[in-house]
N, C-alpha and C positions, 0 to 999 in steps of 0.2 A: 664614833666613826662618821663622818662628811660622806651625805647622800647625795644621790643626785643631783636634786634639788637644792641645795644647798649654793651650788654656783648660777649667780642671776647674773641677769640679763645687764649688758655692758652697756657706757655712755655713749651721746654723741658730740661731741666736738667739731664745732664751724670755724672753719681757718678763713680768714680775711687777709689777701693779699692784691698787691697793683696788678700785676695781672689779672688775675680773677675781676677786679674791677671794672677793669679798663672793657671789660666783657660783660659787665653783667650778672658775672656766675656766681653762685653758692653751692660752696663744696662743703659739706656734710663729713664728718671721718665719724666710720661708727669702730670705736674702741673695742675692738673684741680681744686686743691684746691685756686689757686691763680683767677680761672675765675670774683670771684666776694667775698667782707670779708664774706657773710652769702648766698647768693643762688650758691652755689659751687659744684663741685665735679659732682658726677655720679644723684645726688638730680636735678640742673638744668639742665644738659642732660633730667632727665625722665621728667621735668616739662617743658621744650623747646614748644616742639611739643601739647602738652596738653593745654597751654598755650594759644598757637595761632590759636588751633582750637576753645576754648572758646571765644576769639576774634572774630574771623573771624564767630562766631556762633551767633553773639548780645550777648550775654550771659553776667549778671555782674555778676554772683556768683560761688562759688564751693565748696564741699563735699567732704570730704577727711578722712583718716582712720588713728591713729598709737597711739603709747603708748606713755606714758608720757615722756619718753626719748627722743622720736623718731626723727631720724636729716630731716627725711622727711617733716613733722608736723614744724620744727624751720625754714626750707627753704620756701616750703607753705606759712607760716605767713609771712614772707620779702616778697617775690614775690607778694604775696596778696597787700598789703601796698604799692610797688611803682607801681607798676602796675591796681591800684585803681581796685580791686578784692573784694568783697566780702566773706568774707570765713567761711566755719563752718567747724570742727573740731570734729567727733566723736571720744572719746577720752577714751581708754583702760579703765577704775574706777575699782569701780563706786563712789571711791572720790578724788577730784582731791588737791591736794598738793599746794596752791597759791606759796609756795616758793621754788618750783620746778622752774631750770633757764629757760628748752624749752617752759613750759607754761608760765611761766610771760613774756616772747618773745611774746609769738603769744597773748595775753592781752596787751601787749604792741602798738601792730602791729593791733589794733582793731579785731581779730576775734571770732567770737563768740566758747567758747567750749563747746562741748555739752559730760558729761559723761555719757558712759554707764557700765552695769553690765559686768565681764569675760563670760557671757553665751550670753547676748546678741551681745559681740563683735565678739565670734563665727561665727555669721550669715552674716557678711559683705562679704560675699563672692556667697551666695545667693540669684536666679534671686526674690523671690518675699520682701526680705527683701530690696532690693535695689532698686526695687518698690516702695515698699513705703516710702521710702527716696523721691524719686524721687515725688512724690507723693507730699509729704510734703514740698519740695522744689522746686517747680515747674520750676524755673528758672534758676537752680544751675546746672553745670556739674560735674559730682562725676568722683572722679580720686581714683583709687583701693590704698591699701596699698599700702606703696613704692613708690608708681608712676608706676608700670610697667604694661601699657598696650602695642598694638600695638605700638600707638604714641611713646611712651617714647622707645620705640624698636628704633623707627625714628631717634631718637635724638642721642643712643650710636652708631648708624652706623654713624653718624655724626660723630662721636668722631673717631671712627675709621678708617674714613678714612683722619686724621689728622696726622695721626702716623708714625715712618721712618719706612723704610723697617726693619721686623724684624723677627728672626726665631720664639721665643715664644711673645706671649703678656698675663699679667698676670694682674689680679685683686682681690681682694676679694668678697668671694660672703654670701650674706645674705640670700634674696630670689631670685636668679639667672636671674634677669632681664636685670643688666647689663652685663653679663655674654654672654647670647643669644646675644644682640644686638653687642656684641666686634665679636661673632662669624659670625654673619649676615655679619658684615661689611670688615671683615679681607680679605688679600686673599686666594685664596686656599691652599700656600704651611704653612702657618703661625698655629704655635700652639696656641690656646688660653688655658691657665691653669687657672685655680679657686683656690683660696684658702679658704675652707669653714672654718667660724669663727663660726659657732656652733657646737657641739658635737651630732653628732649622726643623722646627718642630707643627710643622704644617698638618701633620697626621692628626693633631689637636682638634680639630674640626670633626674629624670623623670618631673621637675617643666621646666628646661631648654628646653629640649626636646619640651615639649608640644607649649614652647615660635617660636620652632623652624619649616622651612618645613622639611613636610616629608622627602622628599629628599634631605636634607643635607647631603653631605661627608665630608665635613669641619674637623677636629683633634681638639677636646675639651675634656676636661678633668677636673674633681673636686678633688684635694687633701686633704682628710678630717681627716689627723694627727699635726697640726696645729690650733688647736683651743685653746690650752691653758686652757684646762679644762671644755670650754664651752661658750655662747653668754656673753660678758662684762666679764666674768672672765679673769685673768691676772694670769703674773706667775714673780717671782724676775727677771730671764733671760729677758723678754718681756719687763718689762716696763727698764732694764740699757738698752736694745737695744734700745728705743726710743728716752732714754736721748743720748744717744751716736750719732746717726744719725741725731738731731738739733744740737748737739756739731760741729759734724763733718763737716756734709757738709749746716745746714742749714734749713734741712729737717724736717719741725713739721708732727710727727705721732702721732695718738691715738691710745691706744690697744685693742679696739673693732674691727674695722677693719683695716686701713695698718698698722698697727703695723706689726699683726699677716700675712700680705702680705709680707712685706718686711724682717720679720725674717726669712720666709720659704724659700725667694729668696736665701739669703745668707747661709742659712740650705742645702736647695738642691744642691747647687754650691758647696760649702767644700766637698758635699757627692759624686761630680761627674754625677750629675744627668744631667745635661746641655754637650751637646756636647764642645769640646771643640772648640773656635772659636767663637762661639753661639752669637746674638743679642738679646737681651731681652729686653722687654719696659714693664715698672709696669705702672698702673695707678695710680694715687694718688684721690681717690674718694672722697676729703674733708672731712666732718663731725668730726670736727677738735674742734668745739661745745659740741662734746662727751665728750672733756676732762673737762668741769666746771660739766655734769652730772655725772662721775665719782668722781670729788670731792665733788660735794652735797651727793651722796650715801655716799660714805666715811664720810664724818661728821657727819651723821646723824648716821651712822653705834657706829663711837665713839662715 
């Protein structure tokens, strides 16, 4: 059985472009989509540390949150399965799509789903609703949406402190998990930038924050023009940038998130935005998985 340990630490990859030149800049991609083909990206960072507290806790089972989509939910279900986990899956409904790719994954991967109602998924955030989870699942350790708890903090300082010396470090942020942990882990003269892939998600600041100590002076920031019209929206420009960037250098994006990370990179550079000179490291968060649920919506859509 594949331990923890067993998945190392991922490359880095330096893209060379006129842009970037014409600046100065060296952009770093640290490959964390390459960590593993399906527990990848910033998903096994959160799930590292969670992981091996449920281990190290007797524990065989686990509780977990996200929508039908969700790359959290498709890494989960792998890690459950080699990692002989038990898993249950509260799962966004309240009907679940058998020919949906992430859940025939995690049915695949034996875990149980369980669908709830949009009102009851509300409550997954709620100490007496997660109670009785808890309750109900006597033996199971519940890991929140996303993965972002303390632990999963644990894990992206891990990531962080992998990284070259760099003036900015940038990532996409969803719900700001990895986000905090890039800024935990950085050192103090290092910018960490965000790129928010939803629309209108200003609250972002105050979710990171709260991830954060109080007395952080760290330099972080959330860019929230960038989104492309909103979460899974796309735009013509977005997706020839993605084809262009596996053309070019080799690089698979999806336009849920690095897409929308990597167009803004090259956005803000033409604009000047980067000093010139500047070191920059992206992260490549995986969920690379998005792209066969983008094509199921799509077909279904036609």
């Amino acid at each position: 059985m594949l331990a923890l340990s067993d998945i190392h630490e991922s490359p880095i990859q330096t893209i060379r472009h006129p842009v970037l030149e014409k600046h100065a800049l060296t952009l770093h991609v640290k490959r964390d989509d390459l960590l593993h083909p399906v527990i990848q990206g910033n998903k096994w960072r959160k799930l590292k540390y969670n992981l091996q507290h449920l281990q190290q806790s007797g524990l065989k089972e686990l509780v977990t949150f996200g929508g039908a989509f969700s790359n959290h939910l498709y890494a989960t279900s792998m890690a459950c399965k080699i990692f002989a986990i038990k898993g249950h899956l509260i799962v966004r409904g309240p009907e679940l799509d058998p020919h949906n790719p992430t859940l025939k994954m995690a049915s695949a991967c034996g875990l149980t789903l369980h669908p709830v109602s949009r009102l009851e998924y509300k409550k997954r955030h709620q100490a007496d609703y997660l109670q009785a989870l808890q309750t109900r699942f006597k033996h199971a350790f519940i890991i929140p949406e996303g993965g972002t708890n303390i632990l999963a903090l644990k894990g992206v300082e891990e990531l962080a402190s992998t990284l070259p010396a760099s003036d900015y470090v940038m990532t996409a942020v969803g719900s700001g998990g990895t986000l905090a942990g890039l800024v935990a882990g950085t050192p103090e003269h290092t910018q960490v930038l965000g790129i928010a892939v939803l629309k209108g998600a200003q609250y972002l600041e105050q979710e990171v924050g709260n991830l954060l100590p109080d007395n952080t002076t760290k330099p972080w920031q959330i860019l929230h023009n960038f989104h492309h019209g909103g979460y899974a929206k796309t735009t013509p420009e977005l997706l020839s940038f993605c084809t262009q960037m596996k053309k070019r250098y080799a690089l698979p994006l999806e336009p849920v998130y690095t897409g929308k990370l990597f167009f803004a990179i090259f956005a803000l550079a033409e604009q000047g935005y980067f000093e010139n000179g500047s070191v920059i490291t992206a992260i490549h968060t995986g969920g690379l998985q998005g792209l066969d649920g983008l094509r199921y919506m799509q077909k279904n859509i036609a």
